[in-house]
BALOBA-1460 file (C-alpha; in Angstrom, 3 decimals):
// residues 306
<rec num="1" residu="x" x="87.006" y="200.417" z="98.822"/>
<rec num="2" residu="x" x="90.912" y="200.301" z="97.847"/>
<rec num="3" residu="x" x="91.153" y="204.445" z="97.411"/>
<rec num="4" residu="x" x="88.745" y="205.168" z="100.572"/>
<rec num="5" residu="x" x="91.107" y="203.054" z="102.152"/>
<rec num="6" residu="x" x="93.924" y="204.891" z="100.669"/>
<rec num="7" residu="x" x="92.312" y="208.464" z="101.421"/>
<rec num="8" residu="x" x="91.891" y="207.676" z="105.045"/>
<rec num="9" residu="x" x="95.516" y="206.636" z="104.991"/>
<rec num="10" residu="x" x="96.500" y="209.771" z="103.820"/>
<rec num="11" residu="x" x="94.620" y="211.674" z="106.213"/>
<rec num="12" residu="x" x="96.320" y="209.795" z="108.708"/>
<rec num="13" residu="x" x="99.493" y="211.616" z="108.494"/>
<rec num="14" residu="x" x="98.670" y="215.482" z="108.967"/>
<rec num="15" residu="x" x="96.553" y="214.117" z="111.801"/>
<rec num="16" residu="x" x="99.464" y="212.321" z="113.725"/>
<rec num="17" residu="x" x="101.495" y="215.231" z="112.958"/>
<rec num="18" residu="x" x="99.090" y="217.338" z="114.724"/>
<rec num="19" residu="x" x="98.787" y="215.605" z="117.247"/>
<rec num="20" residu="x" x="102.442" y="215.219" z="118.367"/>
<rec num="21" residu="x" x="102.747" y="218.895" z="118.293"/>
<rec num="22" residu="x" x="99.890" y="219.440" z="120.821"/>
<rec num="23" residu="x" x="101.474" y="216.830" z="122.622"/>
<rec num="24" residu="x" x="105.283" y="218.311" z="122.020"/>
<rec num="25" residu="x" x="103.746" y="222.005" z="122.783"/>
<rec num="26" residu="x" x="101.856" y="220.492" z="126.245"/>
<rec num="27" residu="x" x="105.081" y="218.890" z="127.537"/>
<rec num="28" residu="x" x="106.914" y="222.103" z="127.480"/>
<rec num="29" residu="x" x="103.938" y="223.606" z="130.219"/>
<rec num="30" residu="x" x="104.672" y="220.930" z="132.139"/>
<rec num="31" residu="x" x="106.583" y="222.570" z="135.668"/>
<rec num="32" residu="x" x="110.184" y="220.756" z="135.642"/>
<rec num="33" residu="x" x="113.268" y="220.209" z="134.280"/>
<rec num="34" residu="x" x="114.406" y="216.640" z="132.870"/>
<rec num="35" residu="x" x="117.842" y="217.925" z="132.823"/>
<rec num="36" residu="x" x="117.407" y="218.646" z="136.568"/>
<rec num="37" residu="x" x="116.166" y="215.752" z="137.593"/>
<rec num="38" residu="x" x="118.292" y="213.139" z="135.524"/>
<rec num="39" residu="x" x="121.851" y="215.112" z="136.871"/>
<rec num="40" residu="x" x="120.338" y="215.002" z="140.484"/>
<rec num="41" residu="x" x="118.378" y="217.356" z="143.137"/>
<rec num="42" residu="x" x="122.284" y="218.429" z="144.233"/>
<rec num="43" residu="x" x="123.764" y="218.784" z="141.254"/>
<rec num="44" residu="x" x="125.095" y="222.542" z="140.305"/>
<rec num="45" residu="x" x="124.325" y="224.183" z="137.471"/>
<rec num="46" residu="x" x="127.512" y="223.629" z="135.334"/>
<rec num="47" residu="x" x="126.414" y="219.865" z="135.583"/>
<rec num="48" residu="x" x="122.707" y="220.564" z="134.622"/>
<rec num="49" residu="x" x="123.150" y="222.893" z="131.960"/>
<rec num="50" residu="x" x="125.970" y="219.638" z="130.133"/>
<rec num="51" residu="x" x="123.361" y="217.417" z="130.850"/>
<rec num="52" residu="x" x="121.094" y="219.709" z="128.872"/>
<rec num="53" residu="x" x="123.398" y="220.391" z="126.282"/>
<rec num="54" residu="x" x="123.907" y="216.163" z="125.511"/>
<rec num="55" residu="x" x="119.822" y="216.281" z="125.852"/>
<rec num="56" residu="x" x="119.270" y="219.044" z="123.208"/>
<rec num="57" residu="x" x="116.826" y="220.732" z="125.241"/>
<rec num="58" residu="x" x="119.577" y="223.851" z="124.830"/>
<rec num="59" residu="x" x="117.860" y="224.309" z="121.311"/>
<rec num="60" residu="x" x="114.728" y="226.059" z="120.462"/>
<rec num="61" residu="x" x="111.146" y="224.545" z="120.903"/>
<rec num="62" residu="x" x="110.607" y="224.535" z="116.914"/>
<rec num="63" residu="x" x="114.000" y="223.169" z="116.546"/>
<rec num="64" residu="x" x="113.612" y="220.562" z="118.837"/>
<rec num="65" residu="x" x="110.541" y="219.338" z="117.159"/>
<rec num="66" residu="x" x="111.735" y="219.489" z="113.797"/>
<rec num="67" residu="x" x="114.552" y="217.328" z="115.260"/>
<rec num="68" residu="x" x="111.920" y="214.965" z="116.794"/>
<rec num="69" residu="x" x="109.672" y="214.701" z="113.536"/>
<rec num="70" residu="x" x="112.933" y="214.258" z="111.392"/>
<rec num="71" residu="x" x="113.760" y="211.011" z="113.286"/>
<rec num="72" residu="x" x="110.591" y="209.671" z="113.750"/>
<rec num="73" residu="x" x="110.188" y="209.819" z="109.522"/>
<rec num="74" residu="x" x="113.206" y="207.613" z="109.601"/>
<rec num="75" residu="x" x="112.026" y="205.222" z="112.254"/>
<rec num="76" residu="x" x="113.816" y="206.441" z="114.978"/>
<rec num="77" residu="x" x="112.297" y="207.670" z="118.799"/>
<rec num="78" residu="x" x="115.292" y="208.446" z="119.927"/>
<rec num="79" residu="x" x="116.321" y="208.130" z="123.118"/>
<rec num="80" residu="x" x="114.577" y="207.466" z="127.004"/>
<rec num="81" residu="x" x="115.807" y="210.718" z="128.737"/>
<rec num="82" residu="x" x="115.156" y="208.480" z="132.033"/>
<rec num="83" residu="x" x="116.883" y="205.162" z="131.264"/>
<rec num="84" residu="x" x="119.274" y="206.541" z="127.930"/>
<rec num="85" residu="x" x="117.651" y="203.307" z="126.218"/>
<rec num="86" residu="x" x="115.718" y="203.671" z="123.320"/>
<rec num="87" residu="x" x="112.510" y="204.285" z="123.023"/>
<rec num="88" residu="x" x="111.112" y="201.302" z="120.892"/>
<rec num="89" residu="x" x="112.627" y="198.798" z="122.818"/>
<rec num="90" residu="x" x="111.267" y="200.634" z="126.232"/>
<rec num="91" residu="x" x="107.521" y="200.869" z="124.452"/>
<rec num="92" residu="x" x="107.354" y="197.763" z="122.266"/>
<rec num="93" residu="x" x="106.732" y="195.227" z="125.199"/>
<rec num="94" residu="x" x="104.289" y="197.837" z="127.128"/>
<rec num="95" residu="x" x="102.396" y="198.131" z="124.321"/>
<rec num="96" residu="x" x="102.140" y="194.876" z="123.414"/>
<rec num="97" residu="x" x="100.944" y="194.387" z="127.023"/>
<rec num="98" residu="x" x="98.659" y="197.103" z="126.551"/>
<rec num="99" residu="x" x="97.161" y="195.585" z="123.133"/>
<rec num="100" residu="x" x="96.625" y="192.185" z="124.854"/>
<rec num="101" residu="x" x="94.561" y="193.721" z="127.804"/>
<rec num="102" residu="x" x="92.561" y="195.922" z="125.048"/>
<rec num="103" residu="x" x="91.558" y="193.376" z="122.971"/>
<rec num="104" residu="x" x="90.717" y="191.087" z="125.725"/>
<rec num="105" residu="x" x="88.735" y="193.302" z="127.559"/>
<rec num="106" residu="x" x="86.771" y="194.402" z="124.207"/>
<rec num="107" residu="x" x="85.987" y="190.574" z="123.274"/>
<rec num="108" residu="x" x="84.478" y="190.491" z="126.765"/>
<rec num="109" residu="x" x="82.652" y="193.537" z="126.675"/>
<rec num="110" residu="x" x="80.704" y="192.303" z="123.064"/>
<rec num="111" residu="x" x="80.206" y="188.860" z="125.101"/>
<rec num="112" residu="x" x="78.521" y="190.765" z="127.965"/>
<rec num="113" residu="x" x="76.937" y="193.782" z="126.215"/>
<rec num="114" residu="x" x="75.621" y="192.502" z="123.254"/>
<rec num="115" residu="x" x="74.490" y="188.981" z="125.037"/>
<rec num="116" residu="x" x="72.498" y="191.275" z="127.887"/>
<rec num="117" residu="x" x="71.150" y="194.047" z="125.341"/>
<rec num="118" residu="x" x="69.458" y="191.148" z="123.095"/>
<rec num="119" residu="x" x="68.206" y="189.560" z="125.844"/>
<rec num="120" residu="x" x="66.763" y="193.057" z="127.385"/>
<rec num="121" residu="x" x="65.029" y="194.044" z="123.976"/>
<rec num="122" residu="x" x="63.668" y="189.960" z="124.120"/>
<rec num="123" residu="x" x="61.918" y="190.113" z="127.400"/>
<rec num="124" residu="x" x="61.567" y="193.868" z="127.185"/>
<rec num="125" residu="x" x="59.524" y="195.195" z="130.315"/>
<rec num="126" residu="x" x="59.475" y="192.411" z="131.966"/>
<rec num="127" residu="x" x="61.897" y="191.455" z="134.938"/>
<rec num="128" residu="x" x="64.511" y="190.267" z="132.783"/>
<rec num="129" residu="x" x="64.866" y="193.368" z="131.426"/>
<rec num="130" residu="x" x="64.598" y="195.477" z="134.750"/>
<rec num="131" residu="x" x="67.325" y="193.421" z="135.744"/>
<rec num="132" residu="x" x="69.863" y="193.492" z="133.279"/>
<rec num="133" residu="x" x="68.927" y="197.475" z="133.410"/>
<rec num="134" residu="x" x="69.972" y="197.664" z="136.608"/>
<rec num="135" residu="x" x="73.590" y="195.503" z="136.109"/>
<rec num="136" residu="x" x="73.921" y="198.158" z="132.742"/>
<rec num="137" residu="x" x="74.088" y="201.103" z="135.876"/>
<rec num="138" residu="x" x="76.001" y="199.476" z="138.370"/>
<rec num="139" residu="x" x="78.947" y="198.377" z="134.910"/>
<rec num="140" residu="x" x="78.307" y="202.489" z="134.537"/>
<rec num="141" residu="x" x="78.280" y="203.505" z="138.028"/>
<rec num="142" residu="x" x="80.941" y="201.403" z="139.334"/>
<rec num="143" residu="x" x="84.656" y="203.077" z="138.907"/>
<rec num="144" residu="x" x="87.487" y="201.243" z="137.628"/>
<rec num="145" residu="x" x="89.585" y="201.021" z="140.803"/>
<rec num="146" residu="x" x="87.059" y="199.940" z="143.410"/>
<rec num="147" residu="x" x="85.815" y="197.407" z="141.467"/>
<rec num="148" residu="x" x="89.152" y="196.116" z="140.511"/>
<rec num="149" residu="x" x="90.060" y="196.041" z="144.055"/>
<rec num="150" residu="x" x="86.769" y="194.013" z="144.838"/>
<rec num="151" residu="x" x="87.562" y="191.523" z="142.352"/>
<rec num="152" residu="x" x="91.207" y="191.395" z="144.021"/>
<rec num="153" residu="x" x="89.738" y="190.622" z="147.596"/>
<rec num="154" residu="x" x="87.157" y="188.248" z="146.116"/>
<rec num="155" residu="x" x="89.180" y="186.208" z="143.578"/>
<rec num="156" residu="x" x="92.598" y="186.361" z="144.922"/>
<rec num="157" residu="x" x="92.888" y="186.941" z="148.285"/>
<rec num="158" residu="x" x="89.862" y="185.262" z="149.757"/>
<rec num="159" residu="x" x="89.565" y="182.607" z="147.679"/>
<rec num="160" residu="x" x="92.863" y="181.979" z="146.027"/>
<rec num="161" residu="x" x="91.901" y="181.601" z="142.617"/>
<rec num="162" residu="x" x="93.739" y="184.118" z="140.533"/>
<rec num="163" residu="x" x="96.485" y="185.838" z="140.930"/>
<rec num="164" residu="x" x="96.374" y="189.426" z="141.687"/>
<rec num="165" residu="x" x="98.515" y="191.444" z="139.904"/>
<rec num="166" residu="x" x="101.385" y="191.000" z="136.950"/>
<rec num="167" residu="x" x="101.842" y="189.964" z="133.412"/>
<rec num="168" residu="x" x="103.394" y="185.997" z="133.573"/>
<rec num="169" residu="x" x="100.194" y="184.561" z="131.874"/>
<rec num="170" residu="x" x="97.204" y="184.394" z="130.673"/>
<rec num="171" residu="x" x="95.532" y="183.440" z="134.265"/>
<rec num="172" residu="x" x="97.221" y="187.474" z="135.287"/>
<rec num="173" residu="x" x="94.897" y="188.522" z="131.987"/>
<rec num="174" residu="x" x="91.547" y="187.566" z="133.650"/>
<rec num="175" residu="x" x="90.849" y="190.106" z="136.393"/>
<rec num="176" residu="x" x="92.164" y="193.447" z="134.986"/>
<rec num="177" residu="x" x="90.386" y="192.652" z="131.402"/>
<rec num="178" residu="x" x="86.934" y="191.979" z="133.719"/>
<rec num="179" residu="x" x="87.513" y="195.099" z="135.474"/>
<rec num="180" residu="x" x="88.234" y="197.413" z="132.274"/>
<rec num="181" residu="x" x="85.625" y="195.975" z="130.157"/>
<rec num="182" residu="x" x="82.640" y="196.000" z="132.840"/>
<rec num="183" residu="x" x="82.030" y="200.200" z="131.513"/>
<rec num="184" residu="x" x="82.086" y="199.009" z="128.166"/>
<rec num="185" residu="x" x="79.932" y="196.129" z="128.595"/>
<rec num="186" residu="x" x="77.252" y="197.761" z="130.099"/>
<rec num="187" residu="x" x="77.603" y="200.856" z="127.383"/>
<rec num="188" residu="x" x="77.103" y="198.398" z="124.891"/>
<rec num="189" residu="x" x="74.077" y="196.631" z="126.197"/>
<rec num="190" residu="x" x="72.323" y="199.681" z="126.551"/>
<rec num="191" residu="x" x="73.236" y="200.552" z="123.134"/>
<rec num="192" residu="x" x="72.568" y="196.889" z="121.577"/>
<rec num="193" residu="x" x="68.883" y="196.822" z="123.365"/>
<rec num="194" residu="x" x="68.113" y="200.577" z="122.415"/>
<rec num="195" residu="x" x="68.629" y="199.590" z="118.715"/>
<rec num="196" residu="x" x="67.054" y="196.725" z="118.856"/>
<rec num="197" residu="x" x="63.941" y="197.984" z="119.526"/>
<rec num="198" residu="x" x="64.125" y="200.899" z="117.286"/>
<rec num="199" residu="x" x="64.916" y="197.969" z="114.773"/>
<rec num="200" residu="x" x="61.858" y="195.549" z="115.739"/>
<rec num="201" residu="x" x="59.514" y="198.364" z="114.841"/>
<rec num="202" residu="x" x="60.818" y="198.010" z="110.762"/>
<rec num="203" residu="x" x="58.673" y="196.682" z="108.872"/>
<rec num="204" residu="x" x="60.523" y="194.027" z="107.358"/>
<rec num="205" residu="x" x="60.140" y="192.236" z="110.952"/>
<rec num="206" residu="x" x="56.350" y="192.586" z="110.764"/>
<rec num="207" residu="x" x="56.323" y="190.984" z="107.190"/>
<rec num="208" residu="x" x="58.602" y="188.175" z="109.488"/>
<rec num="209" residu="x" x="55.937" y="187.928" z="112.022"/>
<rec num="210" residu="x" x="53.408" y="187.484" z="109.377"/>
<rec num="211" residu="x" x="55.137" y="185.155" z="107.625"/>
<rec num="212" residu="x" x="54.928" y="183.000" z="111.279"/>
<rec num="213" residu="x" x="58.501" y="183.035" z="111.782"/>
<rec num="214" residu="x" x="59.386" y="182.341" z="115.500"/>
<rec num="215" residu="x" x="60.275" y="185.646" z="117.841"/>
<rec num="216" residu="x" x="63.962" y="184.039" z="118.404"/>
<rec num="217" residu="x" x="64.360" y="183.700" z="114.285"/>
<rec num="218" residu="x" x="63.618" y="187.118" z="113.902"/>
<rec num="219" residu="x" x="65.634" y="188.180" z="116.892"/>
<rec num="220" residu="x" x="69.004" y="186.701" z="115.632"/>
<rec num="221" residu="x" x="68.316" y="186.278" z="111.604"/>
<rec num="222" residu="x" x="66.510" y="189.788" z="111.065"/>
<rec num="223" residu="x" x="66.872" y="192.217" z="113.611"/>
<rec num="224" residu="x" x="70.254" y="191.173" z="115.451"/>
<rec num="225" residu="x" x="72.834" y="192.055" z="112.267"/>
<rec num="226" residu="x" x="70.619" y="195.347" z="111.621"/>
<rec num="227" residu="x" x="71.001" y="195.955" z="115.414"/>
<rec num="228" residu="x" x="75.161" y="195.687" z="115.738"/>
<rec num="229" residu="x" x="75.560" y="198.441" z="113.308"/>
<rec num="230" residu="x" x="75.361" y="201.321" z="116.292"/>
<rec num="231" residu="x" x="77.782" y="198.602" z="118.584"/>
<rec num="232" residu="x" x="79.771" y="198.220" z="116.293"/>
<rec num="233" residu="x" x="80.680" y="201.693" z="116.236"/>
<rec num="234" residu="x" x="80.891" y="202.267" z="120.032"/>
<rec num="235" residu="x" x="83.109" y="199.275" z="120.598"/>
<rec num="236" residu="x" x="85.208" y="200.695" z="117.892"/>
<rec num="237" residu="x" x="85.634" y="203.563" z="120.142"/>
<rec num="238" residu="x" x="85.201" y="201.741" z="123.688"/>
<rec num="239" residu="x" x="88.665" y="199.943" z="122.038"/>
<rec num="240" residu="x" x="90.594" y="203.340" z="121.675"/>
<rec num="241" residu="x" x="89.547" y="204.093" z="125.837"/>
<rec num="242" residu="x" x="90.966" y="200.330" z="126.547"/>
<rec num="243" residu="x" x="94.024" y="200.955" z="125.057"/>
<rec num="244" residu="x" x="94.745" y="204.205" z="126.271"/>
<rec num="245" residu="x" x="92.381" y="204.623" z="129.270"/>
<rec num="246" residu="x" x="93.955" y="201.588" z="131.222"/>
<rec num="247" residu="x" x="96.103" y="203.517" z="133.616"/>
<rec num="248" residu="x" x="94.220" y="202.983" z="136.606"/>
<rec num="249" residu="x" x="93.302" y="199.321" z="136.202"/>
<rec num="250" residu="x" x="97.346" y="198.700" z="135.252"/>
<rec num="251" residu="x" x="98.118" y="200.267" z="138.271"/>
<rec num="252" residu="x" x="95.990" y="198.392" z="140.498"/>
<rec num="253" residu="x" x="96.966" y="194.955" z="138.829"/>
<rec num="254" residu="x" x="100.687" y="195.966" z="138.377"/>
<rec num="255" residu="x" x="100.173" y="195.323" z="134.586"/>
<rec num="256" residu="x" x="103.103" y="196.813" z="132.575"/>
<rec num="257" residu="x" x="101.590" y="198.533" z="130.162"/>
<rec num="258" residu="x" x="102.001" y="201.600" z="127.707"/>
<rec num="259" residu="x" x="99.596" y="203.642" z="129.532"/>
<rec num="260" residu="x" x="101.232" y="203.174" z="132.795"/>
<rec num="261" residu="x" x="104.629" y="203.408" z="130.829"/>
<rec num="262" residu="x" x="103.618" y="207.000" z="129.427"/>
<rec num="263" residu="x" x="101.799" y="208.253" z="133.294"/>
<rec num="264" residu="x" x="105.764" y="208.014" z="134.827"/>
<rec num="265" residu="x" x="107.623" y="208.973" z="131.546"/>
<rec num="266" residu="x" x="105.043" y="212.382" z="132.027"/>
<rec num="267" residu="x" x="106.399" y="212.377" z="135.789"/>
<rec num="268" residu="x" x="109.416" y="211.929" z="135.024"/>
<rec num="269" residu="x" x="110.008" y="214.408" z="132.219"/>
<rec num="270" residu="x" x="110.691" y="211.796" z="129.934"/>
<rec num="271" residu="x" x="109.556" y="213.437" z="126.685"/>
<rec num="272" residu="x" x="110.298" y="211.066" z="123.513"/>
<rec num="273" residu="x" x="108.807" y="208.026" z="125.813"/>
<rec num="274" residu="x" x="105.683" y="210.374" z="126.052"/>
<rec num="275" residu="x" x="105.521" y="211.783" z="122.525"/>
<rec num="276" residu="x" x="106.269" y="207.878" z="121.005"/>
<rec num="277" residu="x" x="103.101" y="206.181" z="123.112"/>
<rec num="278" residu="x" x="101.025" y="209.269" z="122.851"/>
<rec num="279" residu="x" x="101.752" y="208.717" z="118.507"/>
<rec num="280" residu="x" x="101.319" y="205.210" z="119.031"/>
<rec num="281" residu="x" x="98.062" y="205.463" z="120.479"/>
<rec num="282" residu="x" x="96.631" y="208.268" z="117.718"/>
<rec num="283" residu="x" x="97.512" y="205.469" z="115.061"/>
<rec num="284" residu="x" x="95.756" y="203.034" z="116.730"/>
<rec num="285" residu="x" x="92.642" y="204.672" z="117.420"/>
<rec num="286" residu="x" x="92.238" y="205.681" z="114.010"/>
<rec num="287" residu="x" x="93.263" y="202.287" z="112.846"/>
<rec num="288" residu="x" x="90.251" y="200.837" z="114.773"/>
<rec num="289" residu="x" x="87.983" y="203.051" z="113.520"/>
<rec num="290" residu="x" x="89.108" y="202.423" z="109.843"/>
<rec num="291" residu="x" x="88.398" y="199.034" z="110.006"/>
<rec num="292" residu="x" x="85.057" y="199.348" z="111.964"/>
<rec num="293" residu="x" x="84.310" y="201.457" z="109.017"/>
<rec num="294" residu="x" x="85.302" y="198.611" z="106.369"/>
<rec num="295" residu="x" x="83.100" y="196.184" z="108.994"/>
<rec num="296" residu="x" x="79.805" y="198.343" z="108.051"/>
<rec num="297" residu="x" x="80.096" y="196.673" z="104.625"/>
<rec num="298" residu="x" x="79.696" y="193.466" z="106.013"/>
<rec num="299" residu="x" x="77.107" y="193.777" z="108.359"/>
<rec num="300" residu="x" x="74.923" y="196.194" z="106.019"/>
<rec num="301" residu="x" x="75.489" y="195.310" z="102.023"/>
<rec num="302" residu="x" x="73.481" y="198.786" z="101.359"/>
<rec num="303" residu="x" x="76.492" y="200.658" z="103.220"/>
<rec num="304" residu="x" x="79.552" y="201.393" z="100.391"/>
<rec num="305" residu="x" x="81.901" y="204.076" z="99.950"/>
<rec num="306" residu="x" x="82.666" y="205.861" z="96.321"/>
C-alpha cells in the first residue's frame, strides 16, 4: 500500500504541471489586458506599458511560465496583479471557506443519499420507493440557484431562522451546504439503491435468507458495505464538484470562497490568483480520489493493490 501510495504521488506532479499550463496557455486567450485595467481605462500608453514592465507580462509566454513554475517549486505564488498582495494569503482563507462548505455539503449528501437509496432498494416498488424516486429527480432537476434562493425566502426571510448569506458561523454554513449537496444527494441515492439491488441478487444473501436471518440484518450486515463500494466512488468525485463547482451557490449566499475568489480574479485578469486556486483545486481532487482509493480496502478486504 506504502509504494501505490508513493506511485500515485509521483504521478501527481507531471499532472499538476499539466494542468497549470492549460490553465497558463487559456488565460492568455482570454480578451484583455491586466496591465490596462490595473493603470486605469485613461491611462496612456507610456503608463500601461511600466505597469507591464513591473508585471512581467513584457516577457515571452514560455518565459513567463517558466518564471511562474520556478516560484511555485519554491513555495511562492507570487503576487495578486489586482490587490499587489500575495497570493497565499489572498487564497488561504477562501479556500479554507471553500473546504468547510465541501465537506459539509458531502457529509450531508451521504446522510441523504445513502439513507434514501437503502430505504428505496428496502421497500423497492412499493410507494416508498416511488417516492423517494421522485425527490432523487427533483435533487437532479432542481438547479443550484433557484433552489438556493427558495431556501433563502423560506428559512430566512419568511421565517427568520437562518441567516441568509455570509461566513460568521456555523448557523451561515447550513443553507448553502443544503443547497450544494441536494445534486449530490440525490446522485447518490440513485446510485446506493441501484447497487443494492444488483447486490441482493448475490448469493451470499440467499444463503442469509436461508439461514432465517431478518431482511434488515441482511440489509445493513451483508448487502449495505458491499453496496457503498460504487458511492463511495461517486462521492469521491461529487467532493471534487463541491469544492470547485460552488460558484453559484457562493454567490447567492455571499460565501467567500475560492471558487468565487478565482470567477473575479478570471474577470479581472488576475492571473497567479487564477493559476494558484486552479493548482489548488487539481491537488485536491486527486487527493480525494487517492484516499477513496485506500477506503476500497476497508470496505472490501478482497480489494489490494501490488
Amino acid at each position: 500500500m506504502g509504494a501505490y501510495i508513493f506511485r500515485r504521488l509521483l504521478m501527481l506532479l507531471p499532472l499538476l504541471v499539466g494542468i497549470t499550463l492549460v490553465s497558463f496557455l487559456i488565460l492568455q486567450t482570454v480578451p484583455g489586458d491586466p496591465a490596462r485595467i490595473i493603470a486605469g481605462m485613461d491611462a496612456d500608453e507610456e503608463m500601461v506599458q511600466k505597469v507591464r514592465h513591473q508585471l512581467g507580462l513584457d516577457r515571452s509566454i514560455s518565459i513567463q511560465y517558466l518564471n511562474f513554475l520556478t516560484n511555485v517549486i519554491r513555495g511562492d505564488f507570487g503576487l495578486s496583479i489586482r490587490t499587489g498582495h500575495p497570493v497565499v494569503k489572498e487564497i488561504l482563507p477562501r479556500f479554507l471557506n471553500s473546504i468547510r462548505l465541501a465537506i459539509a455539503s458531502i457529509l450531508i449528501a451521504l446522510l441523504l443519499g445513502v439513507t434514501a437509496g437503502v430505504t428505496a432498494a428496502w421497500r423497492q416498488n412499493g410507494p416508498v420507493d416511488y417516492g423517494v424516486m421522485l425527490l432523487v429527480l427533483l435533487g437532479i432537476s432542481t438547479p443550484t440557484f433557484w433552489s438556493g434562493l427558495l431556501l433563502i425566502l423560506i428559512f430566512s426571510i419568511s421565517f427568520g431562522l437562518l441567516p441568509s448569506g455570509g461566513a460568521q458561523g456555523w448557523a451561515h454554513l447550513i443553507l448553502p451546504a443544503i443547497t450544494l449537496a441536494a445534486p449530490s444527494a440525490a446522485i447518490m441515492a440513485r446510485m446506493t439503491r441501484s447497487s443494492m439491488l444488483e447486490v441482493l441478487r448475490e448469493d451470499y444473501i440467499k444463503m442469509a435468507r436461508a439461514k432465517g436471518q431478518t431482511e434488515f440484518r441482511i440489509f445493513i450486515n451483508h448487502a449495505l458495505r458491499n453496496a457503498l463500494i460504487p458511492t463511495v466512488t461517486v462521492a469521491g468525485l461529487q467532493f471534487g464538484y463541491l469544492l470547485g463547482g460552488a460558484v453559484l451557490v457562493e454567490t447567492i449566499f455571499n460565501w467567500p470562497g475560492l471558487g468565487w475568489l478565482i470567477v473575479n480574479a478570471i474577470f479581472s485578469r488576475d492571473y497567479p490568483v487564477v493559476q494558484a486556486g486552479v493548482m489548488i483545486f487539481a491537488f485536491c481532487f486527486v487527493l480525494v480520489n487517492l484516499f477513496i482509493d485506500i477506503l476500497y480496502t476497508l470496505l472490501d478486504p478482497r480489494v489490494s493493490y501490488q
